[in-house]
C-alpha positions as CSV (number, residue, x, y, z in Angstrom):
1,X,27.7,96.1,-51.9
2,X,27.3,94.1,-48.9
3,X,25.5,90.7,-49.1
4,X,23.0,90.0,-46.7
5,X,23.9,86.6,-44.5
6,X,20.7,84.2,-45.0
7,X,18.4,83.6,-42.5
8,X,18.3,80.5,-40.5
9,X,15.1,79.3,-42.2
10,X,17.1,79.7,-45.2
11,X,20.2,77.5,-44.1
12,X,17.5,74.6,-43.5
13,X,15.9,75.2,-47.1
14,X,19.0,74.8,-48.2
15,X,19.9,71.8,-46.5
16,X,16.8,70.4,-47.6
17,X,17.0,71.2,-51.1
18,X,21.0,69.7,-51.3
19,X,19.3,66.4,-49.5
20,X,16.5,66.2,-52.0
21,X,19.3,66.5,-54.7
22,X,21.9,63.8,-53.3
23,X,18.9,61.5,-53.1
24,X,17.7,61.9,-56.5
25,X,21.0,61.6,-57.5
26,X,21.0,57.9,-56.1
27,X,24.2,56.8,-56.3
28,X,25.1,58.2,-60.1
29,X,28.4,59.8,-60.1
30,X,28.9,63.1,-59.1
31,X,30.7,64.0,-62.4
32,X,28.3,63.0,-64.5
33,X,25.1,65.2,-63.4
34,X,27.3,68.1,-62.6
35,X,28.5,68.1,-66.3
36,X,24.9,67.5,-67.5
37,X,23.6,70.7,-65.2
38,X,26.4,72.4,-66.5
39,X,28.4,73.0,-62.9
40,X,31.4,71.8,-61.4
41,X,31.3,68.6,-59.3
42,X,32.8,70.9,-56.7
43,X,29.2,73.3,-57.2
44,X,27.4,70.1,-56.9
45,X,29.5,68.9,-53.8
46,X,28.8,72.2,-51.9
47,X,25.3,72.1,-52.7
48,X,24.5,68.5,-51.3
49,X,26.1,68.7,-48.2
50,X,24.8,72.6,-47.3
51,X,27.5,74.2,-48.2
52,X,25.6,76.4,-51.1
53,X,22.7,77.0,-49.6
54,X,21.1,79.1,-52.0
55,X,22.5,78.1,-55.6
56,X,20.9,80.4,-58.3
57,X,17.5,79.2,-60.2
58,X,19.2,78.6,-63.3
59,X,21.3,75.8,-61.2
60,X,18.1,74.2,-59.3
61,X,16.8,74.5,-63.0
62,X,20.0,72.5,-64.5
63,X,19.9,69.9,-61.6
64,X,16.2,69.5,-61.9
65,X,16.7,68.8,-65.2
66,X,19.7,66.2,-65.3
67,X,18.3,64.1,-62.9
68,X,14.6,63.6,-64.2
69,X,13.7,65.6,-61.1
70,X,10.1,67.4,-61.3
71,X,11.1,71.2,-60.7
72,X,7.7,70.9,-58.3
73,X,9.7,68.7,-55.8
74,X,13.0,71.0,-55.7
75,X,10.5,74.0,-54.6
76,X,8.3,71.9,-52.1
77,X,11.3,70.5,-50.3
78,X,12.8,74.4,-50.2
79,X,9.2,75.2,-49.0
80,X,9.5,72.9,-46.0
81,X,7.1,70.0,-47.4
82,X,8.0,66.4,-48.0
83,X,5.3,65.7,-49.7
84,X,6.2,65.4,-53.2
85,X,9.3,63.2,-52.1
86,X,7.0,60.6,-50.3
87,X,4.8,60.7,-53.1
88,X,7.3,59.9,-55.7
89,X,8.7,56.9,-52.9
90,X,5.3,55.3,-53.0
91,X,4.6,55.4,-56.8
């Protein structure tokens, strides 16, 4: 089976969603909130920087969930919005 290469669009959503993450993550070690969304720091590495641009649900889930990050914002960001990150800035 051959995999289809993502789209451009998807690239950026990615991009987006790994820049939402390294945010939220805010300075916390690496280590530490890859072992509490059960990944490798490696996993976590690739998907901050746009490396892993489209990490499975169960991951965004995982992530999401050790870093106290509403599920909401992961999927607006992928979306293309902002606005739940500028909402949660001003708060």
């Amino acid at each position: 089976m051959v995999r289809v290469p993502l789209s451009p669009e998807q690239i950026r959503a990615g991009q987006r969603l790994g820049a939402l993450i390294r945010t939220a993550r805010a300075g916390r070690a690496p280590e530490v909130i890859a072992k509490d969304a059960g990944i490798s720091p490696e996993t976590l590495r690739k998907i901050e920087v746009g490396r892993l641009p489209s990490p499975s649900f169960g991951t965004v889930v995982s992530l999401c969930d050790a870093l106290g990050l509403p599920l909401q914002d992961a999927v607006d960001v992928w979306r293309g919005g902002g606005a739940q990150t500028s909402r949660r800035e001003t708060a």
